[in-house]
N, C-alpha and C positions, 0 to 999 in steps of 0.2 A: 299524497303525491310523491312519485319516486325521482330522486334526481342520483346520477349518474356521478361516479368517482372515479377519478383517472388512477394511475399505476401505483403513484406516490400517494394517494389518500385526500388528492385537492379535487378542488371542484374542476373541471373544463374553464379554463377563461382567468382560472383563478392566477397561476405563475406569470401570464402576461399581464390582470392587476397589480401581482407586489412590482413587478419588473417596474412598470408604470410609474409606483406609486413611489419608488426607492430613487428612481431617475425624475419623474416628472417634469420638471419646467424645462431644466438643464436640458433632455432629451427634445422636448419641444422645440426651442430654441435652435440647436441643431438641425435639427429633420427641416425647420424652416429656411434655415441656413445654404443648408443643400438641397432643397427644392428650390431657392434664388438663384442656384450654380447652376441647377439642370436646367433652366429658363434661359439662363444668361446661355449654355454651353451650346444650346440649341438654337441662340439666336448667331453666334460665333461660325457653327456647323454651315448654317445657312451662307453666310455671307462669304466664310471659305470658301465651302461648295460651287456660289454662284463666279465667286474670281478663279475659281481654279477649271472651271467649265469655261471661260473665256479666254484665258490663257492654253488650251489644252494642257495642261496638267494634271488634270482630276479630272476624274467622274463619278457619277452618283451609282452608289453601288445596290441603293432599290433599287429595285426595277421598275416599280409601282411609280415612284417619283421621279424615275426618267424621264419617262414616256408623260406624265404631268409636266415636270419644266418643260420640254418641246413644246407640249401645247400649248401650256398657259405657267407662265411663270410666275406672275402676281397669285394665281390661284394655289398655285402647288406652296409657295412661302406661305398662306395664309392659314390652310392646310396643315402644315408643319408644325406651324407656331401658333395654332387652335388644340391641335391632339397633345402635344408637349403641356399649354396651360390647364388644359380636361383633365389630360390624366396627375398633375402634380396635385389640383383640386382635390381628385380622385383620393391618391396616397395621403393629402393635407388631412381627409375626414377620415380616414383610418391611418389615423398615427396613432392611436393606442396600443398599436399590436408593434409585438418588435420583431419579427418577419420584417412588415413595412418599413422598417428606423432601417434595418439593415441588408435591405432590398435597393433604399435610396442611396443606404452608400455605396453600393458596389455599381448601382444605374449612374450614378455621377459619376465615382470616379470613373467607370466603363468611356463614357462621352466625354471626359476629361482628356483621355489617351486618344481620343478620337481627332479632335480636337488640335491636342499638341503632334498626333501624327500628321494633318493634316496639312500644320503651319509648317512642318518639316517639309512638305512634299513642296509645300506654293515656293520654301526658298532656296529646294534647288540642293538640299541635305540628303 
């Protein structure tokens, strides 16, 4: 049986095991850390969104989720905050790989600034 060796003389799979294996818990911890931020950030987004949509200040800059609040606004939040918990799930069962460790921080902090730009716009900053 032939198996495959990368540039360096490792296996495929192998430098995201040591990576893993050198950070393990400590990294875990984290990536869980900040998929509770992108949960929370998302739940923040929302409720921004929907004050800043009643005030005219904001608007939703999908378009997908416009055209859903109009219609139905219970569905379009439930929506939101169903794809947000799937896909953190998603990233929670591939946290071995460290692409994903550091895919979630740049996705957090991304919706962090989102966020804080957001609370800027509702006070009028």
């Amino acid at each position: 049986m032939a198996t495959t060796v990368g540039a360096g003389g490792e296996r495929p799979g192998h430098a995201e095991s040591l990576w893993l294996a050198r950070h393990g818990t400590s990294v875990q911890r984290l990536l869980f850390l900040l998929l509770c931020g992108l949960v929370a950030f998302n739940a923040c987004d929302v409720l921004l969104t929907l004050r800043g949509l009643s005030l005219g200040r904001l608007r939703e800059g999908n378009a997908l989720m416009s055209s859903l609040l109009h219609i139905n606004t219970p569905l379009a939040i439930t929506i939101k905050m169903v794809a947000v918990g799937v896909g953190s799930l998603l990233i929670w069962h591939l946290r071995d790989r460290r692409f994903v460790f550091w895919s979630t921080v740049m996705l957090t902090g991304g919706y962090g600034v989102l966020v804080f730009y957001e609370t800027l716009l509702l006070v009028g900053l």
